[in-house]
LOTOR-867666 format. One record per residue (C-alpha): x, y, z. Coordinates in pm, whole numbers, plus 32768, in hexadecimal, padded with zeros to 4 digits. Layout:
XYZ...
This chain:
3005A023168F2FDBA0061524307CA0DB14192FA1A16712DD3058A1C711B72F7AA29510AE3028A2D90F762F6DA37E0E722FA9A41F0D183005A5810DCD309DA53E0F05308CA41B10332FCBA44111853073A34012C12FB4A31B13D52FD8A26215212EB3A1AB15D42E67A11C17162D99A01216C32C67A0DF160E2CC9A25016BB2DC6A2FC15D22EBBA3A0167D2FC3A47715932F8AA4BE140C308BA544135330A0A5A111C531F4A54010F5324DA56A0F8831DFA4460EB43349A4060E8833D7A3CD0FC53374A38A1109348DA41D11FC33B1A42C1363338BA2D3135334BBA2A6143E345DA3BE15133313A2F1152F33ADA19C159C349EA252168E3353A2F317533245A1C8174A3248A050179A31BD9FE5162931479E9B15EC30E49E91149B30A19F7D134F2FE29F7F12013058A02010DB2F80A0990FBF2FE7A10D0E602F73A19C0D3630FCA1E80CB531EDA1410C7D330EA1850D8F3469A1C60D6035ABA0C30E1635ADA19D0F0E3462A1B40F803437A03B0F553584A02110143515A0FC113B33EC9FFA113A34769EC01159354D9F2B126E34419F62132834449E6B147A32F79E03144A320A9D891371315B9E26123630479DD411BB303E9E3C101B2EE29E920FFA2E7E9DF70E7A2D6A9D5A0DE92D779BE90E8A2D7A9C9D0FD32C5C9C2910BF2B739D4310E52A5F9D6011FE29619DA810DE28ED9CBD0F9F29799DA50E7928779D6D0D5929769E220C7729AC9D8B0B132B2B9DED0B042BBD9E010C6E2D069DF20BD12CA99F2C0B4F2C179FBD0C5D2D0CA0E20D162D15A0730E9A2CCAA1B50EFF2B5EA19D0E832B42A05E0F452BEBA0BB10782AF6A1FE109629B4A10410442A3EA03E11752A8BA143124B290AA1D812522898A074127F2955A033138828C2A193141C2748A11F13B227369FD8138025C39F5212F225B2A0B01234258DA0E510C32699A1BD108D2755A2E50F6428A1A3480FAA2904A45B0EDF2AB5A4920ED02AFEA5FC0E5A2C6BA5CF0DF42D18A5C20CC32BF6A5070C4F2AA3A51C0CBF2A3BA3C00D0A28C8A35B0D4528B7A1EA0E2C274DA1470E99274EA0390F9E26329FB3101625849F45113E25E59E111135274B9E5A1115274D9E280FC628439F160ECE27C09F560D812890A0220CDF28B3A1840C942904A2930B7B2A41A3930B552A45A4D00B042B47A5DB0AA22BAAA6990BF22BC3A80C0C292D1FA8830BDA2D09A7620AA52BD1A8230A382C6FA98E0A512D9FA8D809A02CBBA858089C2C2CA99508372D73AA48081F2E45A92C07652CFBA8ED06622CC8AA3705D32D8DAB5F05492D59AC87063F2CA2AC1E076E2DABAC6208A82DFFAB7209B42D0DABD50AC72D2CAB460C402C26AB550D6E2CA9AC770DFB2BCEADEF0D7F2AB0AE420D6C29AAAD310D6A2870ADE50CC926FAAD0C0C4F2745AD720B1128AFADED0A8D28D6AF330A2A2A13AEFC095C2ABCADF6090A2B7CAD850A1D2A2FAD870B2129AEACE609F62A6EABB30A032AAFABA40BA4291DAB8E0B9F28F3AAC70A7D29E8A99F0B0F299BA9F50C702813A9F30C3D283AA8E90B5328A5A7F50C3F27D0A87F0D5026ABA8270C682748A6CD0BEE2761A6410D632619A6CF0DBC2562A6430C5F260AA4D60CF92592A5210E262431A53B0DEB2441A4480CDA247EA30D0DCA2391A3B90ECB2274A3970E0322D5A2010E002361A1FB0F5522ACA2BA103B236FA28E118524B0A2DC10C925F5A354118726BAA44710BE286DA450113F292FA56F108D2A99A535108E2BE9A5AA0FDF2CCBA6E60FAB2BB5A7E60F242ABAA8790FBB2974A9040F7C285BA9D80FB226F2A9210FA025AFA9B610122538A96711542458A85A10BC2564A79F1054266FA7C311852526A73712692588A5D811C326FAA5E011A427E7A54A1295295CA5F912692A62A536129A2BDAA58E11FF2C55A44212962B4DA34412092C3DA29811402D62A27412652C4EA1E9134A2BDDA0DD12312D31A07012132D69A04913812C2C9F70136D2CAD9E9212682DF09E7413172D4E9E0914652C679D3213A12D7D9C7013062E1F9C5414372CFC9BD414E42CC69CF115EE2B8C9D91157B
């Protein structure tokens, strides 16, 4: 079985599959990773890839390299199952990558968006030929509520939760639909962007937020929360010569 570690800027996801089936997902803190034993104690695990975008602390990397089996350290001279056209991939956070893979490996020969609603919102286009391009970030939800809040002088912190109204009527249902709608309209404006170029276009939607698109929209859109787990399982069994 292979072990998945996920740690992002927020918190870590570990996940256990069975070749290309996961079986158990579970979400840590960012800064420690305590069912890990648990985890080795109840599976037979062969082998594990670890992805960062923090640094982790001694005990963390301790907890790691205890580990009776091998990790791989997912960085930018790892062998990927795609050609990565990217300028930088030094630069280039694995979790944009890993997600790319993950709805390639789902529909291969497809030209491809995969839109990651978390912290960031992250735009990624691969092609039909299995070919990554590159993408374009965006500020997230709770960075754009956040934004609004710590940039001006009286504007309150406002959250998803209330009233969600077209048009606000004060200021609070003011902001939840201006960032809320906002982004809603930002995906969709990408959306029907590359469409125009790419006419067969698969759309995936994954990450921590969630949204509410018209029904024109959700008739393209493939959900998947786990996109980026499942792309790093790929790479692992691709390294490792099983897939």
């Amino acid at each position: 079985m292979n072990l998945i570690i996920d740690i992002g800027n927020t918190m870590a996801k570990v996940a256990l599959f069975n070749v290309g089936e996961m079986v158990e997902v579970l979400t840590e803190s960012n800064q420690s990773l305590g069912c890990l034993k648990a985890l080795c104690s109840k599976y037979p695990i062969e082998q594990g890839i670890v992805a960062t975008v923090i640094d982790l602390n001694e005990k963390v990397l301790a907890d790691l390299a205890a580990l009776p089996f091998p990790l791989l350290w997912l960085n930018h001279q790892t062998p990927l199952p795609v050609v990565n056209l990217y300028e930088t991939p030094e630069t280039l956070g694995y979790d944009r990558m890993a997600a790319v893979v993950g709805a390639n490996e789902q529909f291969p020969h497809r030209d491809i968006l995969v839109v990651d609603a978390g912290t960031c919102i992250t735009y990624e286009f691969i092609d039909s030929k299995g070919q990554y391009h590159g993408g374009n970030i965006s500020p997230g939800m709770q960075m754009r509520f956040k934004a609004l809040h710590q940039f001006t002088g009286r504007l309150p912190l406002v959250g998803t939760d209330g009233r969600k109204l077209p048009m606000g009527r004060d200021t609070e249902t003011a902001i939840r639909a201006g960032v809320m709608k906002g982004m809603e309209y930002e995906i969709s404006g990408y959306i029907e962007s590359m469409k125009h170029k790419y006419p067969e276009l698969l759309v995936f939607l994954t990450g921590g937020d969630e949204f509410s698109f018209d029904s024109s929209v959700k008739s393209i859109i493939f959900a998947d929360r786990f996109l980026v787990l499942k792309g790093l399982n790929r790479i692992l069994n691709y390294n490792n010569g099983r897939i």
